[in-house]
Each structure stands twice: as structure tokens, then as C-alpha cells.
N, C-alpha and C positions, 0 to 999 in steps of 0.2 A: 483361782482368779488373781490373788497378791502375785502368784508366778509370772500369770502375762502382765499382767501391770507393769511388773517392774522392767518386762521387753519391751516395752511400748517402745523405750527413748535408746533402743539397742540399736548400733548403726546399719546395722542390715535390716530391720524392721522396715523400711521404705522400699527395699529391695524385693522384699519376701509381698507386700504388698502390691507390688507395680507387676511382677509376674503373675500374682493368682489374678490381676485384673487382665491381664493379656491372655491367659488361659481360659478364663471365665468368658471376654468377648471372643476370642475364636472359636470355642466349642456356641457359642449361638451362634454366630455365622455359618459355622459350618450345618446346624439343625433348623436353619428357618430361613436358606438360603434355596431360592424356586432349581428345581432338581431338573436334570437334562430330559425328558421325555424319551427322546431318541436315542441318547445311552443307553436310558435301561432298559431299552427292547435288545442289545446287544448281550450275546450269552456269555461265558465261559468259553465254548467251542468256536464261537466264532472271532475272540480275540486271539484261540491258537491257530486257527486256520488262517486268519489277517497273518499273522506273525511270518507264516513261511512264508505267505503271498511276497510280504516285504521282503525277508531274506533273499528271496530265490527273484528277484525283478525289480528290487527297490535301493539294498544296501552297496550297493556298488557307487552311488553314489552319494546317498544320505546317510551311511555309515549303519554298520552291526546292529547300532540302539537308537537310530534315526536323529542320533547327535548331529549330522551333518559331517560334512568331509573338506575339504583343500589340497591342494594340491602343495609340492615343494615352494612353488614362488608366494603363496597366498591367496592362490584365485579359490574362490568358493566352485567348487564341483554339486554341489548338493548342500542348501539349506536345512539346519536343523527342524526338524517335524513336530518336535516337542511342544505341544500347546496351539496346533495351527488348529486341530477338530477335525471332526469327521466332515463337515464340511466343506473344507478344502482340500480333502482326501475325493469328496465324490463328487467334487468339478472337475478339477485334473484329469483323474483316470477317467470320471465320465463322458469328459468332452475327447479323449483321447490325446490329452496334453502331455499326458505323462502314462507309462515310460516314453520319454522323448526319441526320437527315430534318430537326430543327428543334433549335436552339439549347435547351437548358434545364439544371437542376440535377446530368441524369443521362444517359448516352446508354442508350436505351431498346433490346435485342433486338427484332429485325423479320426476316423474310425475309432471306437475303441477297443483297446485290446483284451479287456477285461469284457467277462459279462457284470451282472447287477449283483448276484449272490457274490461275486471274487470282490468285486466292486465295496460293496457292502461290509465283506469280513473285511476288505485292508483298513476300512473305516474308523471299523470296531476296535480294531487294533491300536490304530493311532490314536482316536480319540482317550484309549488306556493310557496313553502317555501323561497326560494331561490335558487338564480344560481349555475346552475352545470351544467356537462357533459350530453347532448341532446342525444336520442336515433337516430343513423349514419343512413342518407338517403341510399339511394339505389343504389346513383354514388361510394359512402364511401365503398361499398362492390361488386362491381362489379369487381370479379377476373379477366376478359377478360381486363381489365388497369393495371391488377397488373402484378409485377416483380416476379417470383417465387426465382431467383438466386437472385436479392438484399434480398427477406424475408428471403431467409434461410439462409443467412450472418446477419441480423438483430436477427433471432433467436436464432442461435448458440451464440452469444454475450451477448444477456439478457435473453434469457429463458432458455434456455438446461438445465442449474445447478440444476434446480429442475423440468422441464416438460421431462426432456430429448431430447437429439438430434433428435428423431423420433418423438415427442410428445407422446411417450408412459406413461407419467407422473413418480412420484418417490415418495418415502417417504420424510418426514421431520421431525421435533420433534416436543415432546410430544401428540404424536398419529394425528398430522397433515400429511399433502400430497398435493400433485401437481396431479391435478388429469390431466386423458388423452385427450386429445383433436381432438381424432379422433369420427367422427360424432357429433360435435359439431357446432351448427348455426352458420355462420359468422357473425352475428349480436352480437351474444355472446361473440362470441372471439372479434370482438371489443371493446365491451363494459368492457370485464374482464381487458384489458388492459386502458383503458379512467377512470375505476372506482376504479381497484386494488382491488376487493375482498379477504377475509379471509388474508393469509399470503400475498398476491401478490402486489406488488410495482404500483405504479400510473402511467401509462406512457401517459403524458400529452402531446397536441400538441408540447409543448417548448421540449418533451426530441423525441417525436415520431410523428414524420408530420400523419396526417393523410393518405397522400400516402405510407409511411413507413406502419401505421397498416394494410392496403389493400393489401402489398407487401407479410405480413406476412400469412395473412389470404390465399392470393394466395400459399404460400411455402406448408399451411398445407394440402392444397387441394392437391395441386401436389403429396404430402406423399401418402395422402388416394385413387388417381391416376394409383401412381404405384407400390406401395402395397411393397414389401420386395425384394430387387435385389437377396438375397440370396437365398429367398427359404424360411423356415421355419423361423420364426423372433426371435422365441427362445425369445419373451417378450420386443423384439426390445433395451436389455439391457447390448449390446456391447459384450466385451471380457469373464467379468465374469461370464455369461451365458457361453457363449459358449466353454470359458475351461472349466467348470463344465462336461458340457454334454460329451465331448472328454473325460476327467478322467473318467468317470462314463463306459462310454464305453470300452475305454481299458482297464480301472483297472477288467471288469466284462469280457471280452473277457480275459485277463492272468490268473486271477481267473480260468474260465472256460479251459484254458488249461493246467493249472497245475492240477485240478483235473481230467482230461482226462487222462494227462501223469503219476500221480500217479496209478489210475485204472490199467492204462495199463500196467504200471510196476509189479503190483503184479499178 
């Protein structure tokens, strides 16, 4: 006991101190931190199976360790994958985003080339990389708990400015877009939101509860439910469709009666 006493006032004593407190709170973090669910349904077998999936269709652009790639000038060929989750592993290849068919502004949804098991092990794979955003259980998208009036308050707020108020999607620059979200999986639209692909903002538990995405996912059901109150949706793209189609109409009906009444007059 006189031995540590006399270290008390030793100048690495504060050192030796401030470390075993940084070890002490990371080992609880690490043990009373709420665990991936959907991880750990992922095996051994299926993060080597992801593994060649990735090699053999993935690393050509995301590189060998899914570090990402560049080209000579600096242009990013392939985003590093490190920490995106399984998540945004089974939007992409589920929506058939990726492998992308042809280099451009946007990766365009197609068929997917994957099935659900290929789908699933690339997942597994990545998600080994590092943590990220888990692919949402089946409570996470069950619309019969959701709020269709809170999502579409929630929507109008952060989505409309580029999906539009109907989910009918919109343009953006330089030849990007908000694409439509009608017949889109609810698994999807959660995950586009938890991952934030292409141009899309990240909307993480802290900005968007998880009952929040479920609310929203509920609004866009409701949409594809009851279909256009109006009638004809005209692109579902508000007033300037719809004046458009009124001008077109009556400029072509005066049109039309003024060469009626010219006719008739001579």
C-alpha cells in the first residue's frame, strides 16, 4: 500500500488512469450496447459465400476490401462499403441498382440480378465489414401500426421537394431524379431512408424514429390505396400540369371557334 502511495504523485499516474477509464467505458459499450438482430441471423458460411459474391461482381469497382476505387484523375469509380450495412447492400442489389448496367449520373432500378439467398449472403458479407444500418424486421414495416396522417405530415416536411407530394418522384440536376415510389417494397423505402442512396439524405434513427419510417411507409400505402381523388392525375404534378392541360384545351376550343366563325362568315 506505502508502494502505491508513493505513485500516486508519479507523472504518468493520470495517464495510467485516464486509459483504464477509456477501457473500462468501452468494454460497457461494447456489452450493453442493443445487438444487430439481423446480424446475427447471418452465419459463418454466408459471409464467405457474400465474399465471392463481392469479388466475382462487386470489386471491380468497390475494390478487393470494398475500400472503394478512383480512377487516375480522382473521379470515385466505387464508394467505400465499409460501414454502409447490410441495409444498403439489399436496396441496391434488391432494387436491381447495382451491379449497374452502364456508368451515368444515377444507378438506375432494373430487374434484379441477384436472387434473395445471393442477395442476403452479399449482405452478410458487408455488413462483416462494419456496423451499419441492419435490414428492418417485419414489426419495422407492418403498416397495420403505422400512422398514415402523422407519415404524410412527416413526408410533406422532408420528402415532397424532390419525390413530390404524391410520391410521383421529380427531376434534379445534372441528369439526376427522385424516382417514384409508388409499388415500391416497404422494405425498400425503409431502407432508402436508414441508407440515403444516390442524391437522398440519411434519415437515421436520431433524425427519424423508426415508428416515424413505418408512419411514412404507411402514408405511401394509403397513396397507392386511394389512387387520385381527382380523377385523372395528370402526372400527379400539381397546378402546372393542370393549367397546362385547361390552356391547351381552351386555347384549341377558341382556336376552333374562330375558324368556325371565320368559315361561316364568308
Amino acid at each position: 500500500m506505502k508502494a502505491l502511495a508513493a505513485r500516486r504523485h508519479h507523472p504518468m499516474a493520470l495517464l495510467v488512469i485516464l486509459l483504464l477509464a477509456l477501457v473500462a467505458t468501452g468494454g460497457l459499450y461494447v456489452a450493453f450496447q442493443p445487438r444487430d438482430a439481423q446480424a446475427e441471423a447471418y452465419t459463418e458460411e454466408d459471409v464467405q459465400a457474400g465474399e465471392a459474391l463481392f469479388l466475382a461482381n462487386c470489386a471491380t469497382c468497390h475494390g478487393r476490401n470494398a475500400e472503394g476505387l478512383t480512377d487516375s484523375e480522382g473521379n470515385t469509380l466505387g464508394p467505400s462499403l465499409i460501414g454502409v450495412g447490410a441495409a444498403a447492400v439489399d436496396f441496391q442489389v434488391g432494387t436491381g441498382r447495382m451491379p449497374m448496367q452502364a456508368s451515368g449520373p444515377q444507378a438506375q432500378g432494373k430487374p434484379a440480378q441477384m436472387d434473395e439467398e445471393q442477395t442476403r449472403q452479399l449482405a452478410a458479407y458487408v455488413a462483416s465489414l462494419g456496423p451499419g444500418p441492419s435490414v428492418p424486421d417485419e414489426e419495422a414495416l407492418d403498416t397495420s401500426l403505422g400512422d398514415a396522417e402523422a407519415g404524410g405530415e412527416i413526408f410533406r416536411v422532408n420528402c415532397a421537394m424532390c419525390h413530390n407530394a404524391a410520391g410521383a418522384g421529380g427531376a434534379l440536376t445534372r441528369g439526376k431524379y427522385a424516382p417514384a415510389l409508388t409499388g415500391v417494397e416497404p422494405r425498400h423505402v425503409y431502407q432508402a431512408m436508414a441508407t440515403g442512396p444516390q442524391n437522398m439524405p440519411v434519415f437515421n434513427d436520431t433524425n427519424l424514429s423508426p415508428e416515424d419510417k413505418r408512419d411514412v411507409i404507411t402514408y405511401l400505402e394509403s397513396l397507392e390505396e386511394t389512387g387520385s381523388p381527382g380523377g385523372i392525375s395528370l402526372g400527379s404534378l400539381g397546378p402546372v400540369t393542370e393549367g397546362l392541360y385547361a390552356w391547351t384545351i381552351i386555347l384549341t376550343l377558341l382556336t376552333g371557334c374562330a375558324v368556325w366563325l371565320g368559315a361561316k362568315a364568308k
